[in-house]
C-alpha positions in Angstrom: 19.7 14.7 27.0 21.7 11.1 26.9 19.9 10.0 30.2 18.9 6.9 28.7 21.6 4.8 27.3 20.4 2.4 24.2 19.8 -1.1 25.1 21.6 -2.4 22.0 24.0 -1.2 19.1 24.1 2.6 18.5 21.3 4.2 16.2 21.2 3.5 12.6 20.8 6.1 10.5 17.4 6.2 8.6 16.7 4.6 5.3 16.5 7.7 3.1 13.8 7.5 0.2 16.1 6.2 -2.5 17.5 3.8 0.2 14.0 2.7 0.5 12.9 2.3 -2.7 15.9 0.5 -3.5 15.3 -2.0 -1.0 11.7 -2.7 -2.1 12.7 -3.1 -5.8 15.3 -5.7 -4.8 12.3 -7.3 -2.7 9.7 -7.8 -5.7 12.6 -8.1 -8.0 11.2 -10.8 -10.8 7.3 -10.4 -9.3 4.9 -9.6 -11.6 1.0 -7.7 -11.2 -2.0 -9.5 -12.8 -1.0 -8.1 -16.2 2.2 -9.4 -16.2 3.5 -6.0 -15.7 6.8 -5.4 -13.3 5.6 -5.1 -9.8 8.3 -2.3 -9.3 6.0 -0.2 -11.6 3.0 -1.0 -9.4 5.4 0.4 -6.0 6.4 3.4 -8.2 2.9 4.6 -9.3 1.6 3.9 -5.7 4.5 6.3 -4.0 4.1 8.8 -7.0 0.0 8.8 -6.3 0.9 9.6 -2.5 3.5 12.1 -3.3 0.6 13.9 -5.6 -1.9 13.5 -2.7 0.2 15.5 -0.2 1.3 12.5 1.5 4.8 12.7 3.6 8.3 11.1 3.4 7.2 8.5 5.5 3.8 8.1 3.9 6.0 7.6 0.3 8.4 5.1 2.2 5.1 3.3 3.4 3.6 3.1 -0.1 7.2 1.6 -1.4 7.0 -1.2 1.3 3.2 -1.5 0.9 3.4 -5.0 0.0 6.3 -6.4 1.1 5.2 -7.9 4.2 2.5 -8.9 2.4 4.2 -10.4 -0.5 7.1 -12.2 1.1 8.8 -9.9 -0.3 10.4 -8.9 3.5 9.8 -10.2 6.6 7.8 -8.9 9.4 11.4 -8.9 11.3 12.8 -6.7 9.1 10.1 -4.4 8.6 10.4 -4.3 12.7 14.1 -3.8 12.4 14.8 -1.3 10.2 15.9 2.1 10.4 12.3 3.4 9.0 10.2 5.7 11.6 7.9 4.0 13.5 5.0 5.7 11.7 6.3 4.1 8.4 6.0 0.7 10.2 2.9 1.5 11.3 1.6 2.3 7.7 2.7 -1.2 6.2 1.5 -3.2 9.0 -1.6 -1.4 8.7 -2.1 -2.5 4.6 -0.6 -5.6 5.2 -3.9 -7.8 4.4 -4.1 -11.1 7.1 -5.0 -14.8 5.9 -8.8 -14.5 6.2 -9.4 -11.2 7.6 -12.7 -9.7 6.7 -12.6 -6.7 4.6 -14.4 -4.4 7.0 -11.0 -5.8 9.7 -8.8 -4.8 7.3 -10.6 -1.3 6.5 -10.7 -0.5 9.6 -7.2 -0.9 10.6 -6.2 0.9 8.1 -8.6 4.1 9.5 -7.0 3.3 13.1 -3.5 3.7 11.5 -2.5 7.2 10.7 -1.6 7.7 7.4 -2.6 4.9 5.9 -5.6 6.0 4.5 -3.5 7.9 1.7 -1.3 5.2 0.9 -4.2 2.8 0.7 -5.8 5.6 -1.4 -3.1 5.9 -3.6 -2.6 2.1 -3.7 -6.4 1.4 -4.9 -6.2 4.2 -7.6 -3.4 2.6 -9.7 -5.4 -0.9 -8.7 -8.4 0.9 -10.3 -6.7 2.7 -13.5 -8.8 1.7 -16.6 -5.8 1.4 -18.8 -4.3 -1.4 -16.2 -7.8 -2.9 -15.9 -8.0 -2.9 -19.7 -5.5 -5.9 -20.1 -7.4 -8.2 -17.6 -10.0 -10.5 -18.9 -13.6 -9.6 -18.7 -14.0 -11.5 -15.3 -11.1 -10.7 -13.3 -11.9 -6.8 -14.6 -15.0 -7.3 -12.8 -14.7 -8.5 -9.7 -11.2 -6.4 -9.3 -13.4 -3.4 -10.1 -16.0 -4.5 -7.5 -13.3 -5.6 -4.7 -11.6 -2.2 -5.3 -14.9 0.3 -4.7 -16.2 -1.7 -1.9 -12.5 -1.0 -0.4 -12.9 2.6 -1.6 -16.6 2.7 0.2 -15.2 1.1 3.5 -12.4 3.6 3.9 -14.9 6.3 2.9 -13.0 7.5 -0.1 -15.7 9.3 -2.6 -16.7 7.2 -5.4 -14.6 8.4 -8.6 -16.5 6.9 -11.6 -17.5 9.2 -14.0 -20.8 10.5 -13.9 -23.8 8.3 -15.2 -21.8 5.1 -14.6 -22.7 4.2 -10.9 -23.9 1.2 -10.9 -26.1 -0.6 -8.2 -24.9 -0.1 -4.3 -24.9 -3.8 -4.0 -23.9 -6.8 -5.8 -24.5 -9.7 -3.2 
């Protein structure tokens, strides 16, 4: 039915996956993770971990633009503006972290958002890999450890360290 004409230009056609990832390459293009390691390869194993999980087109779009918003990377505007589904929005506003927002906030947006939950899944098991950790020193390895299953806890995620290493439930 065309009972409704559009209140601006005519429809873009989606961003396809390739467009998407693309786009978020050119983003980060010269960032960096915490082992110095392109962030592109961060975005890549995030939307590969979400593919593997089940996770949708718009769920792997999502996991590309994870931390864009985030980062600087792309504005909230354009996020708002482009020709992604609103779903996919949805999912990267949701894992957008805010200046000062309490980890519980931020957990629980993400389990108000559908969908998120696997990306943010996806996104804390690359965080997590051991080989990834590995390169960190001793400290940061810690604490990222520790940030990352408190996250996993929050978002009731089942703890995935191998057996006869839990360690106490809390550290302070």
């Amino acid at each position: 039915m065309s009972h409704s004409p559009a209140p601006t230009s005519p429809p873009t056609p989606p961003l396809s996956l390739a467009d998407v990832e693309a786009t978020a390459r050119a983003a980060h293009a010269g960032q960096t993770d915490k082992a110095g390691r392109p962030y592109a390869e961060h975005l890549r194993a995030v939307a590969e971990g979400v593919r593997a999980r089940g996770g949708d087109d718009e769920q792997i779009a999502a996991a590309w633009l994870h931390d864009a918003v985030e980062d600087d990377a792309l504005s909230e505007r354009w996020l708002r503006e482009a020709a992604l589904s609103p779903r996919t929005k949805d999912v990267v506003l949701a894992l957008t972290k805010r200046a000062g927002e309490p980890p519980e906030a931020y957990a629980a947006r993400i389990l108000a958002t559908p969908g998120a939950r696997l990306v943010k899944e996806a996104d804390l098991a690359h965080n997590a890999d051991p080989a990834r950790l590995a390169v960190l020193d001793a400290a940061t390895r810690t604490r990222l450890t520790e940030k990352y299953a408190r996250m996993r806890a929050l978002l009731g995620l089942a703890d995935q360290n191998p057996a006869g290493t839990e360690g106490p439930a809390s550290s302070g």
